[in-house]
C-alpha positions as CSV (number, residue, x, y, z in Angstrom):
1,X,51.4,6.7,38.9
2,X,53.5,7.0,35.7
3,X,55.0,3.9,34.5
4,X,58.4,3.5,34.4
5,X,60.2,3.6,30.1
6,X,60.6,1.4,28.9
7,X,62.5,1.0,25.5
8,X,63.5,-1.4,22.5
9,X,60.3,-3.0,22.5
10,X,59.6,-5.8,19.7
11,X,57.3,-5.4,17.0
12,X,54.5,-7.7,18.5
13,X,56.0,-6.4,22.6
14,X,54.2,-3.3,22.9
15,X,54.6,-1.5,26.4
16,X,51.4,-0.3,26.8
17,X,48.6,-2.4,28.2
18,X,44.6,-3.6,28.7
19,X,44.5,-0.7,31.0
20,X,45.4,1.6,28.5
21,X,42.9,0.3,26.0
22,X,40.2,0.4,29.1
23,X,41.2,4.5,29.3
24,X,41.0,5.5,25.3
25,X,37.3,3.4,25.0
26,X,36.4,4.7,28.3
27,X,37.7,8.5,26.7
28,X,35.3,7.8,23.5
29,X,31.9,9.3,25.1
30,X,33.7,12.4,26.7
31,X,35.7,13.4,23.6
32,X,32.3,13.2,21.7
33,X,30.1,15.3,24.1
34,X,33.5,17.7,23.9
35,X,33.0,17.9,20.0
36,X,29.2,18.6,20.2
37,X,30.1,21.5,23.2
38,X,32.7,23.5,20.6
39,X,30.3,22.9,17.6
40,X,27.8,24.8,20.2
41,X,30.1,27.5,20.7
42,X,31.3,27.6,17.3
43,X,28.6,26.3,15.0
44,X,30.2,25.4,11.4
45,X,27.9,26.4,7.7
46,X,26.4,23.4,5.9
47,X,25.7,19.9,6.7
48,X,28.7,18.4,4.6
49,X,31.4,20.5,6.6
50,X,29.7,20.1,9.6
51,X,29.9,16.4,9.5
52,X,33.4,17.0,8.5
53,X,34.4,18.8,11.4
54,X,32.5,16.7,13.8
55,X,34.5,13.4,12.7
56,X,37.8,15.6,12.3
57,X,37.7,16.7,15.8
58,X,36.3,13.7,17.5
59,X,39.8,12.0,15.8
60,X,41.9,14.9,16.7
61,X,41.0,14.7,20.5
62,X,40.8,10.7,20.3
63,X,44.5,10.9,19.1
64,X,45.2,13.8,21.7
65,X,44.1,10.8,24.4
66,X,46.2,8.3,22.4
67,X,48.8,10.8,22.9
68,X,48.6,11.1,26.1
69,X,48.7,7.1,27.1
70,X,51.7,6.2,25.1
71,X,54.0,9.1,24.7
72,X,53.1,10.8,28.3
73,X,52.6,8.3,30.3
74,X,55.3,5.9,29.1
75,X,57.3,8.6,28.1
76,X,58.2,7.3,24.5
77,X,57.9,8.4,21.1
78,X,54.3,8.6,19.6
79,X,54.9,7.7,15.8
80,X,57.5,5.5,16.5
81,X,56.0,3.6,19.4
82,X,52.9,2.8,17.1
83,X,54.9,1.3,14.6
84,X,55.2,4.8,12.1
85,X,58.4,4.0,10.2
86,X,59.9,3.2,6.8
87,X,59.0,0.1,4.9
88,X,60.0,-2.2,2.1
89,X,58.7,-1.9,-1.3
90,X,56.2,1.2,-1.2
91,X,55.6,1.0,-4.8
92,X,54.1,-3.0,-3.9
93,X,52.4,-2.0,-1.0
94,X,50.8,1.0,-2.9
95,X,49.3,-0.6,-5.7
96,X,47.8,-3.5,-2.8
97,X,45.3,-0.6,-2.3
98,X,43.5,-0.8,-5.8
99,X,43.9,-4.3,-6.1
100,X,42.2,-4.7,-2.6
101,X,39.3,-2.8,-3.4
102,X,38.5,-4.7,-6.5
103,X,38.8,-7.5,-4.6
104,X,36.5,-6.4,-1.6
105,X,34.1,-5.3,-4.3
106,X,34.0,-8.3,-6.3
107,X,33.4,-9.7,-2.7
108,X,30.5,-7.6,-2.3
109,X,29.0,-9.4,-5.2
110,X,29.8,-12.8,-4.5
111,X,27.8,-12.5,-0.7
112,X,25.1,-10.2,-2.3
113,X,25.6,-7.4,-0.7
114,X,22.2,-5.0,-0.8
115,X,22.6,-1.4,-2.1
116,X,22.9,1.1,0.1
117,X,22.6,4.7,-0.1
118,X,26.1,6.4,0.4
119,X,26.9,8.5,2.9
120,X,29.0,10.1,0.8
121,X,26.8,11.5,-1.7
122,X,24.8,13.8,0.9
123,X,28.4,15.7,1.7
124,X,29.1,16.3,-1.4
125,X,27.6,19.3,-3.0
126,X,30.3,21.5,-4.8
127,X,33.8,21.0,-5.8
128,X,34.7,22.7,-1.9
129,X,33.2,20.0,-0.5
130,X,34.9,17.4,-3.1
131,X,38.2,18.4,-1.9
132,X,36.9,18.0,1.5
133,X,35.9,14.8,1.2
134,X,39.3,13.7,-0.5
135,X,41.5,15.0,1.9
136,X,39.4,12.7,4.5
137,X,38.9,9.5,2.8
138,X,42.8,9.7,1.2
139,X,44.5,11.0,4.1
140,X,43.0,11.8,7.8
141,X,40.8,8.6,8.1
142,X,43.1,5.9,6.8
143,X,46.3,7.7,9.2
144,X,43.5,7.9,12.4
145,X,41.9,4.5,12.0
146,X,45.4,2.7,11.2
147,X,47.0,4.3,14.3
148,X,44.3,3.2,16.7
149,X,43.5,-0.4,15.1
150,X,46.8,-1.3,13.4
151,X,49.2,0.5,15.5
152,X,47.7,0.4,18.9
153,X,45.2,-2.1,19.1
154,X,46.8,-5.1,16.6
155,X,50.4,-4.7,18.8
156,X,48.2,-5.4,22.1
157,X,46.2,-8.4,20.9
158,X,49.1,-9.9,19.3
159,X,51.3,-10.1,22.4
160,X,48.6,-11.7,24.1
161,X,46.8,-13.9,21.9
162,X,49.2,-14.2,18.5
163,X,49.4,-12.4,15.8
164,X,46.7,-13.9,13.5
165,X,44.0,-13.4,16.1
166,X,45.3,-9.8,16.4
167,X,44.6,-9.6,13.4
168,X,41.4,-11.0,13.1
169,X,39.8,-9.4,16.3
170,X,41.3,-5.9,15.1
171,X,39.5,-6.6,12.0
172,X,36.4,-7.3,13.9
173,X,36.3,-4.3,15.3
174,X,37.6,-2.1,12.7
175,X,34.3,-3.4,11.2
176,X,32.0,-3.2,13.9
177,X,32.8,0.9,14.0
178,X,31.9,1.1,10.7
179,X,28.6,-0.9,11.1
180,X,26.0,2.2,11.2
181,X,27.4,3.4,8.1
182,X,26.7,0.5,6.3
183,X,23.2,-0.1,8.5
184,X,24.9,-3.3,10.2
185,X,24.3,-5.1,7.1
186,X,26.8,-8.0,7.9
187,X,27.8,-8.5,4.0
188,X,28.8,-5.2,3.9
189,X,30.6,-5.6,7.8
190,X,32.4,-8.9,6.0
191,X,33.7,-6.5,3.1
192,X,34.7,-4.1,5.7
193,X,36.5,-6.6,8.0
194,X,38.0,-8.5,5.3
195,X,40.1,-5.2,3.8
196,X,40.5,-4.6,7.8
197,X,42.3,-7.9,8.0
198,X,44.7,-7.2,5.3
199,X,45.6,-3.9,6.6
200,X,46.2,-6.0,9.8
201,X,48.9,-8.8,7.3
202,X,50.7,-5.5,6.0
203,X,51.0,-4.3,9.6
204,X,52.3,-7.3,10.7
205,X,54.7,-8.4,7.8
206,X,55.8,-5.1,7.2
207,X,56.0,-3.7,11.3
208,X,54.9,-0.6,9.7
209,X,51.9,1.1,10.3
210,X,52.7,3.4,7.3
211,X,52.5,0.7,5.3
212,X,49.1,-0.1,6.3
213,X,47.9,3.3,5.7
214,X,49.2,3.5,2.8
215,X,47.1,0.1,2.0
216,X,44.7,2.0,3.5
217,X,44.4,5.2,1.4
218,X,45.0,3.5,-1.8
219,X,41.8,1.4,-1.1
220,X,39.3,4.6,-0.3
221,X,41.3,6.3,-3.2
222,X,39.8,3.8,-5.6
223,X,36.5,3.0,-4.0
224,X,36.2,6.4,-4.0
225,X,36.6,7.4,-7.6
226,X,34.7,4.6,-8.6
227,X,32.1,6.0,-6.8
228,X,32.4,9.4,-8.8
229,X,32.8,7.7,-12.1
230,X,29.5,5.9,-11.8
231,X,27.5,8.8,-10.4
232,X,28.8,10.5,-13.7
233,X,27.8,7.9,-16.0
């Protein structure tokens, strides 16, 4: 049965519910064995774009389900509905990316983080691949992750529970799906779920998920070309 619209919802009043959180977790496992079916039929050259792909589709369907719950079944907007709108001083909330990502990795020092190798090294092989890799730390990661964990997920706990431990427990698991990346070591999980959180306070003061993302991509942005500059020194 299809809920009936509802509109003008607050910031923190979102219309969807638990249930629809039970559906999209419950829709992870089939969209991946969906993935690794059309890689099957149409097997991709090279590990680095293969990787790509995988992760690209897995989002694309993810957000198809996402879709699906809030525009479909509510009959609402998508972008809008998930908090995708204009903000307040961009140029501020831009340059909070850097700044974050000194911070996380001066943070990274203070709890001893161990070394690790990165993940990103292994998919990078030519300057193809480079571009690749920018275009999906800079762009379709940070707009994926912030629409499930800042604009669907932090809207959901917060009406609940408040919005500090929305933003907290969106944190949490923001990090948690990055733990096998970072071989559940927890200082790196704290890093992770600390940049989480502020991505969370710009969500929350700003009622924009743009303005997370934008957060967001500035703080891969600079991790990320830190990460090249040393490898070149």
């Amino acid at each position: 049965m299809t809920p009936e619209p509802t509109n003008n919802q607050p910031r923190n009043d979102p219309f969807w519910t638990y249930e629809d959180l039970g559906l999209l977790i419950g829709a992870l496992l089939p969209v991946y064995l969906l993935v690794l079916l059309i890689l099957r039929v149409f097997p991709a050259a090279g590990n680095a774009f293969k990787a790509m792909i995988v992760q690209s589709l897995f989002y694309a369907l993810l957000l198809g389900v996402l879709h699906l719950l809030v525009a479909w079944r509510y009959r609402q907007p998508f972008w809008k509905s998930l908090g995708w709108k204009a903000f307040r001083m961009p140029f501020l909330v831009a340059a909070a990316g850097p700044v974050l990502a000194v911070a996380s990795s001066t943070l990274g020092v203070v709890l001893k983080a161990p070394p690790l190798p990165s993940p990103i090294e292994d998919l990078i092989s030519d300057r193809r691949s480079l571009l690749v890799m920018v275009l999906f730390l800079t762009v379709i990661g940070p707009v994926f992750e912030e629409l499930i964990f800042r604009g669907f997920l932090f809207p959901l706990l917060a009406r609940s529970m408040g919005p500090w431990a929305g933003i907290l427990i969106s944190a949490i698991a923001f990090a948690l799906v990055h733990g096998a990346q970072y071989h559940w070591s927890w200082q790196h999980l704290a890093v992770v779920g600390t940049a989480g959180a502020v991505f969370g306070f710009v969500r929350y003061k700003s009622g924009s998920t743009a303005a997370a993302t934008l957060v967001h991509t500035g703080y891969n942005a600079t991790l990320f070309v830190a990460f090249l500059v040393q490898k070149s020194v």
